[in-house]
C-alpha positions as CSV (number, residue, x, y, z in Angstrom):
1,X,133.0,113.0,195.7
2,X,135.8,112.4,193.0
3,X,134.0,109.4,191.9
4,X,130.6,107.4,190.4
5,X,131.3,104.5,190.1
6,X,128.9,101.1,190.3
7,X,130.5,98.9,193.0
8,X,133.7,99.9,194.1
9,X,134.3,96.3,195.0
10,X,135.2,95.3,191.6
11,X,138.3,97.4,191.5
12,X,140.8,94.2,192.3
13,X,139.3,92.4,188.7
14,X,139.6,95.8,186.7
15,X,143.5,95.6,188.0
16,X,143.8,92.5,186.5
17,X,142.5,93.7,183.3
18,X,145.0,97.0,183.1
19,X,147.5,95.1,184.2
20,X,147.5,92.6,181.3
21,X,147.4,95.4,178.4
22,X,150.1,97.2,180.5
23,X,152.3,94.1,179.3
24,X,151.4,94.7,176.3
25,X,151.9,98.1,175.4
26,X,155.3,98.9,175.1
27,X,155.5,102.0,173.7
28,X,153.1,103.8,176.1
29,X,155.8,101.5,178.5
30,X,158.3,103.7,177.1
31,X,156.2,107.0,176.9
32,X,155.2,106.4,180.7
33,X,159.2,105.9,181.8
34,X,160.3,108.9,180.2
35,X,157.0,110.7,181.7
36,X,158.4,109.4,185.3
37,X,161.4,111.5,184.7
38,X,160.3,114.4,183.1
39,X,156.9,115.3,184.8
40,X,155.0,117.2,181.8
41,X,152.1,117.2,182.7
42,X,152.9,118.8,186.8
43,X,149.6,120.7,187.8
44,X,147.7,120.2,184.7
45,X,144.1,118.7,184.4
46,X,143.1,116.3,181.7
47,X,139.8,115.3,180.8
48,X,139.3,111.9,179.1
49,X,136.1,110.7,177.1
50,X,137.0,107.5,175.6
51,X,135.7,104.0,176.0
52,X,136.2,103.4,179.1
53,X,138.2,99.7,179.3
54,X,141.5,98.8,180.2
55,X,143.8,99.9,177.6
56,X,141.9,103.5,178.0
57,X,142.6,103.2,181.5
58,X,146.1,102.4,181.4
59,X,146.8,105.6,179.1
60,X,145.0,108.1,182.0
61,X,147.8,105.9,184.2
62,X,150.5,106.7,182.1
63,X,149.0,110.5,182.0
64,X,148.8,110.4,185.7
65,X,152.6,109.6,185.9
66,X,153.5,112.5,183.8
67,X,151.9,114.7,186.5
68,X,148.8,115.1,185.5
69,X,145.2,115.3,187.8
70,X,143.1,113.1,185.5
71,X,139.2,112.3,185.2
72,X,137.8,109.8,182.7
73,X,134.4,109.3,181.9
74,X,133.2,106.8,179.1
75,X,132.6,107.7,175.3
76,X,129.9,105.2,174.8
77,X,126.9,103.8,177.7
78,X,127.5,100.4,176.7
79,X,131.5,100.3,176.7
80,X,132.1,101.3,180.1
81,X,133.2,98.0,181.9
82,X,132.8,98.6,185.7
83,X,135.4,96.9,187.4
84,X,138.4,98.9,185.3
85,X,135.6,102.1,186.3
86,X,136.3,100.8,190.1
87,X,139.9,100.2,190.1
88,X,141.5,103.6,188.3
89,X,139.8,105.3,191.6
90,X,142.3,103.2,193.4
91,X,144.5,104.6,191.5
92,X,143.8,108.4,192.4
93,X,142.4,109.2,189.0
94,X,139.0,111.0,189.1
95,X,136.4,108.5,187.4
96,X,132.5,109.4,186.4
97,X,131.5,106.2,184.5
98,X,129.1,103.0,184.4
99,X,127.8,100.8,182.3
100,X,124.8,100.9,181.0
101,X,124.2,104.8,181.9
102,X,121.3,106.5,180.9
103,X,121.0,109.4,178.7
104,X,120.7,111.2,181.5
105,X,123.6,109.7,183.6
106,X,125.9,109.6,180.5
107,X,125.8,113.4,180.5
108,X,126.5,114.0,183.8
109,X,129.2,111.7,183.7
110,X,130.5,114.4,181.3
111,X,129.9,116.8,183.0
112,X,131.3,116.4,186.2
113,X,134.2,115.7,183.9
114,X,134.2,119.1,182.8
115,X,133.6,120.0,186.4
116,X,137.4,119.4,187.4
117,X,138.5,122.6,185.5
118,X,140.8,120.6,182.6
119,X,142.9,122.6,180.6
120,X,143.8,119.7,178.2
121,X,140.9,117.4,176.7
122,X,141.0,114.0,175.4
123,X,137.9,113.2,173.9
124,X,136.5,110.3,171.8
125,X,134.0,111.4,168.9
126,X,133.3,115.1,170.4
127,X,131.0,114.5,173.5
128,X,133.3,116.8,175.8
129,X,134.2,119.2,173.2
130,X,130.6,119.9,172.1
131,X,129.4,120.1,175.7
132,X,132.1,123.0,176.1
133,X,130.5,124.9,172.7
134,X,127.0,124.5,174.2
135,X,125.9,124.0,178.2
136,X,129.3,124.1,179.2
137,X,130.4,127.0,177.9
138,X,131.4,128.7,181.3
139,X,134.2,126.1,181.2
140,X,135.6,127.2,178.0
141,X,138.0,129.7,179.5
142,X,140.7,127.2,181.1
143,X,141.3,125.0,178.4
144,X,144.2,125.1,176.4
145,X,144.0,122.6,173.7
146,X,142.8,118.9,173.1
147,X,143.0,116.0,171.6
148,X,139.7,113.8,169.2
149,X,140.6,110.0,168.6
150,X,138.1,109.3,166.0
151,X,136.7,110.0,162.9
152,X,133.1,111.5,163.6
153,X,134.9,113.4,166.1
154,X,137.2,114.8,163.8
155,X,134.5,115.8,161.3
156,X,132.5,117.3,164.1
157,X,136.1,119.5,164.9
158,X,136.3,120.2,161.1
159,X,132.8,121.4,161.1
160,X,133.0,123.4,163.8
161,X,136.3,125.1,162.1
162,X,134.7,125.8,159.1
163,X,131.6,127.3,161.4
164,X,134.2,129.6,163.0
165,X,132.9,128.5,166.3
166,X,135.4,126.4,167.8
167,X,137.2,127.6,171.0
168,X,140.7,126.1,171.2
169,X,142.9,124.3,169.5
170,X,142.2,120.2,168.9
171,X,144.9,117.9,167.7
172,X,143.0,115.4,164.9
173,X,145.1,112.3,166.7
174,X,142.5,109.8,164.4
175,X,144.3,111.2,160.8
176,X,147.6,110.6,162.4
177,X,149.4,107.4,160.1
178,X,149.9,105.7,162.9
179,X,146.6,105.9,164.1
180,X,144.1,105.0,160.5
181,X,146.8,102.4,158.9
182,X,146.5,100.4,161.9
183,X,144.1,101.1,164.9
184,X,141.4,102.1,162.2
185,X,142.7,99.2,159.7
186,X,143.5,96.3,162.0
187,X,141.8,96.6,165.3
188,X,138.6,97.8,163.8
189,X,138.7,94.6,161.5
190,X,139.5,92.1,164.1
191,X,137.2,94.0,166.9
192,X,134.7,93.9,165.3
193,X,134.5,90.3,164.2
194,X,135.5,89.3,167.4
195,X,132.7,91.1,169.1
196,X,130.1,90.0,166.6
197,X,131.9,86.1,166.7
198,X,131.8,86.0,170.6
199,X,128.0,87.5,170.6
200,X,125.9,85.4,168.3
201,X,128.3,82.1,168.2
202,X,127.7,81.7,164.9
203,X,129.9,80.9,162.1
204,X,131.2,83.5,159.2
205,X,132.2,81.1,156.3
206,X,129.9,80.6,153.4
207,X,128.1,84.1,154.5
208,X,127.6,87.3,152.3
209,X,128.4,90.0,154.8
210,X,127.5,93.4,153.9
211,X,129.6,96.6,154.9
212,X,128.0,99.8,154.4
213,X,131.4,102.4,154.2
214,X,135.3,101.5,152.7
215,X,137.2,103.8,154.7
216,X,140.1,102.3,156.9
217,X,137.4,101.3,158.9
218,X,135.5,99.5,155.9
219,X,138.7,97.8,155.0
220,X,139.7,96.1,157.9
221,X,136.1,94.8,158.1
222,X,136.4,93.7,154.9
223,X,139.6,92.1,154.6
224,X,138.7,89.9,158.1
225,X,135.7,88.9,156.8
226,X,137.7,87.7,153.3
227,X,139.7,86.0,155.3
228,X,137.2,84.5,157.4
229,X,135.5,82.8,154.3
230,X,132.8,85.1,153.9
231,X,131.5,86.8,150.4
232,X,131.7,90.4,150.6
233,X,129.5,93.3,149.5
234,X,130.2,96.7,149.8
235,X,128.4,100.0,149.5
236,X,129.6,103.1,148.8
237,X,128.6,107.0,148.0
238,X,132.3,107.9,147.1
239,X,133.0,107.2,143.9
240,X,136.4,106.6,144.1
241,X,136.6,104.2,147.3
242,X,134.0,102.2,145.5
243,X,136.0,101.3,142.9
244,X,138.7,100.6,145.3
245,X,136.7,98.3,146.9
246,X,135.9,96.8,143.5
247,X,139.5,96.6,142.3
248,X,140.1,94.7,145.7
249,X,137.9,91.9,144.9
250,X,134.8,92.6,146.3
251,X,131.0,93.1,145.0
252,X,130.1,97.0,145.1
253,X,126.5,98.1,144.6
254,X,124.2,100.4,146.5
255,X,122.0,99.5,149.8
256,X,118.6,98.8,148.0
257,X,120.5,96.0,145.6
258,X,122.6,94.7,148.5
259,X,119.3,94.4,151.3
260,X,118.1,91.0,150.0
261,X,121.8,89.3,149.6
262,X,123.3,89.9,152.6
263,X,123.5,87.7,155.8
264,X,125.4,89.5,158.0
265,X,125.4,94.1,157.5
266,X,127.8,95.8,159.2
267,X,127.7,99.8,159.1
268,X,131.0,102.0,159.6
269,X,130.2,104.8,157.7
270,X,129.5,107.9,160.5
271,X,126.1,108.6,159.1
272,X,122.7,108.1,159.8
273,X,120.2,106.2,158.6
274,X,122.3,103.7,156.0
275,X,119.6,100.9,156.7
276,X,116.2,101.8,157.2
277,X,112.7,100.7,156.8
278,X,113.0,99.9,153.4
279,X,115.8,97.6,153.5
280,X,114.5,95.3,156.8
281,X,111.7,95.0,154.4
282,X,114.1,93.2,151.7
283,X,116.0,91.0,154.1
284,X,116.6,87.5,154.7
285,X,115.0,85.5,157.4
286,X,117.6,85.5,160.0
287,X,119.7,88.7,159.3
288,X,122.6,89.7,161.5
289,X,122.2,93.5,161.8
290,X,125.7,95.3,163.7
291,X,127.1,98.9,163.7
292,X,131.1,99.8,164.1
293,X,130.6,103.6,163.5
294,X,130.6,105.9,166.7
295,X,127.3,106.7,167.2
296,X,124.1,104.2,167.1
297,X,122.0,106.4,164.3
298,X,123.3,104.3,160.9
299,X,121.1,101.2,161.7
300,X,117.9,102.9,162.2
301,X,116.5,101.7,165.4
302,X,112.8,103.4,165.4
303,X,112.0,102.2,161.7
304,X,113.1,99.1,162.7
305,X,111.1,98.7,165.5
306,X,108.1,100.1,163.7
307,X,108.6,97.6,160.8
308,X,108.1,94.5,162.8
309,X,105.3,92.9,165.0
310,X,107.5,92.1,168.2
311,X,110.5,92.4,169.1
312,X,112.9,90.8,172.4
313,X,115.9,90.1,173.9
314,X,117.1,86.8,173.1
315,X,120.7,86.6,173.9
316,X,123.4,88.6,175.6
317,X,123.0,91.9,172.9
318,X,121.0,90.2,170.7
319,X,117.7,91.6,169.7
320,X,115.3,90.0,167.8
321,X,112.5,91.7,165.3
322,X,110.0,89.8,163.9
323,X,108.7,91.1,161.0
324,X,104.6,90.6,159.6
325,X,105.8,87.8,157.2
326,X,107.4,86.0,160.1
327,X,110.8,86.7,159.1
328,X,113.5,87.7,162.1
329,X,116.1,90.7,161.8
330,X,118.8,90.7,164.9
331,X,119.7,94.0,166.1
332,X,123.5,93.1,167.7
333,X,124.2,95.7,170.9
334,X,121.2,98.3,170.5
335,X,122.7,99.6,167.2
336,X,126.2,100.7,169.4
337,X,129.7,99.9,168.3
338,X,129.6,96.2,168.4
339,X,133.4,96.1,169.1
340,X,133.2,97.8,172.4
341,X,129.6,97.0,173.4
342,X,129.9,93.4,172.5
343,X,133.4,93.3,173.1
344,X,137.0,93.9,174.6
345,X,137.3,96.6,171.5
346,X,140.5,96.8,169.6
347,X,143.5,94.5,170.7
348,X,146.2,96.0,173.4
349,X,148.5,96.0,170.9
350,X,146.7,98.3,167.9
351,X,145.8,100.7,171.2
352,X,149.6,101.1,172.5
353,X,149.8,103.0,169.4
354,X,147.0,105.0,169.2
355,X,147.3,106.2,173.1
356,X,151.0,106.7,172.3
357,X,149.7,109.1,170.1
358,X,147.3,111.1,172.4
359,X,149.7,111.3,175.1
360,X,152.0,113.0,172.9
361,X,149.7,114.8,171.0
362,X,148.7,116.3,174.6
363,X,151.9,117.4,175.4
364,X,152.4,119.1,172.3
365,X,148.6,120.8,172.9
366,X,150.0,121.8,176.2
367,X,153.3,123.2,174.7
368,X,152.4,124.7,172.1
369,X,148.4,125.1,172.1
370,X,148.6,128.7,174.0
371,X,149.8,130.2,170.6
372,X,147.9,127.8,168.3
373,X,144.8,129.8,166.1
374,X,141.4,127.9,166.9
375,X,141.5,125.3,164.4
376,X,142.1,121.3,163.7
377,X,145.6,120.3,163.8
378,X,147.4,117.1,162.2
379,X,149.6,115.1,164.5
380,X,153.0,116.4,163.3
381,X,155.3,114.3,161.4
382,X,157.8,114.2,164.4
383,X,155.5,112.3,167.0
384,X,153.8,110.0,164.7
385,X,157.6,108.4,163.3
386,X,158.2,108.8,167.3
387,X,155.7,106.5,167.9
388,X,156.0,104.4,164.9
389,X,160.2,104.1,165.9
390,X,159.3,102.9,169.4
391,X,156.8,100.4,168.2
392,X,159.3,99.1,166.0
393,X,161.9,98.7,168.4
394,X,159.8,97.0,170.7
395,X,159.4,94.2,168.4
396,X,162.9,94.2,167.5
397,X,162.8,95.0,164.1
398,X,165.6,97.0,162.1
399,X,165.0,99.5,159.4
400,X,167.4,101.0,157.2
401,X,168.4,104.5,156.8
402,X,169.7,106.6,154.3
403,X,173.6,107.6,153.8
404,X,174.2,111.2,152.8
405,X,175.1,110.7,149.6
406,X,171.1,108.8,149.2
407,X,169.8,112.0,150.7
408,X,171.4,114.0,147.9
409,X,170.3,111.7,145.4
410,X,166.7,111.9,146.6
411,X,166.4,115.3,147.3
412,X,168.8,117.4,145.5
413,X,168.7,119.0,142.5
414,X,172.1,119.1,141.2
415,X,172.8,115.2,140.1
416,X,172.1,114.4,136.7
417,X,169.8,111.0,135.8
């Protein structure tokens, strides 16, 4: 069968759904109509990891009308929403995904994936890829290139480079600039918030929010949460984003100092264990505790759990721990992205550009990736001011551009001072 799916009867809400962040994604519009005409992708396979919502499922649509024979799976158990699941098999794309999968479904899911024989691969913090180094290795052989949209994924890649075991190509879409400035910038920032605003109902003024990590990720956090009225606390093990963070107005210290201050801790740092036992131990009656990197290993669940007396669900992806002393700690979405397992994930908008950017990164992969050594790429120059020109003309703003006498001026060597 070329789908699991959880009710197949959803499929006419999960239209609704694409068909709102279709209207507003113009560039992958414009990607999809020149797709139409062109065909790219004609008798090629993809495989797609990535969360699997509607703006996820409207790039495999515009993937689809460039030719290709697509199946999606999720990137995250908890992301999956089952009614967009139900209506891309409407669609003809080949879909392996519900929510609330367990460890055991999730890797099937992948698997049968893998199953269809891709020979490109889109994949959303390594879940495919690794599968294809390890028990799928059979599979290995038709794959061209790929494509990772995120950070840990990327590292995984780079790691994997540096090992000298990687397999094929992979095209690091996440380090693209018109990915991090704004996907990882603004739609983690306002995700994030939204998800962790729409799950607990409670109110982020006057709070001391803790975030664990000031990459692009940390930023947008932190500059929503400024601008939310919240006091802001960040912690750091880079030296030099730490005194970014403190040149940008916030409080930097480490973990241990910031544990008994903070209200609300947010991790997006793609490590493990950045609050553990001894930190719960520090913390405030009534402590909001939320993860926004990939995978659900930097709040530490099991010490958590060991640390208090009882613990239970008390609200939609709320869990609370009560510790010995009577104090509660609330675990928000079992430790998962809070964005996506709490929420709708980034806005339609922030995606448009970021699935603009895997689409063409995949036809570059399938271009170009036969000839490519075995190692992490950067989205070239060419397709990242592609996507950036496109997403400027959709909102009808004008640029300037240099005259030929400017270019000389810039970028000769002749002119005097």
């Amino acid at each position: 069968m070329d789908y699991i799916v959880r009710d197949i009867g959803l499929a006419p809400l999960g239209k609704l759904k694409i068909d709102w962040a279709r209207e507003h994604m113009p560039v992958l519009n414009e990607i999809r109509r020149e797709f139409e005409e062109t065909k790219p992708f004609k008798g090629i396979k993809i495989a797609v990891s990535i969360h699997l919502e509607a703006k996820t499922a409207y790039l495999a649509k515009v993937l689809q009308a460039g030719g290709a024979d697509v199946a999606i799976t999720g990137s995250n158990p908890l992301s999956t929403q089952d009614d967009v699941a139900a209506a891309l098999v409407n669609e003809g794309i080949k879909v392996f995904a519900w929510y609330n999968a367990t460890a055991e479904e999730y890797k099937d899911h992948l698997v049968k994936v893998l199953e269809t024989k891709p020979q490109i691969i889109i994949d959303d913090g390594g879940d495919l890829v690794n599968l294809l180094h390890h028990e799928c290795n059979h599979m290995v052989d038709q794959v061209i290139g790929g494509c990772e949209e995120t950070t840990t994924g990327v590292l995984r890649l780079k790691a994997m480079e540096k090992a000298g075991i990687l397999k094929f190509p992979m095209m690091a879409v996440n380090d693209a600039l018109c990915k991090y400035l704004f996907d990882n910038r603004y739609g983690t920032g306002e995700s994030v918030w939204a998800g962790i605003m729409r799950t607990t109902n409670l109110i982020v003024a006057g709070k001391t929010v803790v975030i664990a990590g000031y990459g692009w990720c940390g930023k947008g956090i932190a500059m929503k949460a400024k601008g939310l009225g919240a006091k802001v606390i960040i912690t750091e093990i880079d030296s030099i984003k730490a005194i970014e963070a403190y040149m940008d107005g916030f409080q930097v210290m480490s973990m241990d100092q910031a544990a008994p201050l903070g209200d609300v801790f947010i991790t997006v740092t793609g490590c493990k264990d950045v609050i553990r036992g001894r930190h719960y131990e520090k913390m405030k009656n009534g402590v909001l505790l939320a993860n926004a990197g990939h995978f659900d290993v930097e709040v530490n669940k099991p010490e958590l759990k060991e640390c208090s007396v009882s613990n239970r669900i008390v609200r939609q992806n709320i869990e609370e721990f009560v510790m010995p002393d009577g104090r509660k700690l609330y675990l928000l979405a079992e430790g998962r992205l809070v964005n996506l397992a709490a929420g709708d994930g980034h806005p339609a908008e922030i995606m448009d550009m970021s699935f603009a950017l895997q689409t063409l990164s995949a036809r570059y992969m399938l271009v170009n990736g036969r000839n490519l050594e075995k190692r992490v790429y950067q989205v070239t120059e060419e397709i990242d001011k592609r996507v950036a020109e496109i997403k400027l003309n959709s909102l009808g703003v004008k640029i300037d551009y240099l005259t030929p006498e400017q270019e000389e001026y810039l970028y000769g060597w002749e002119h005097g001072e």
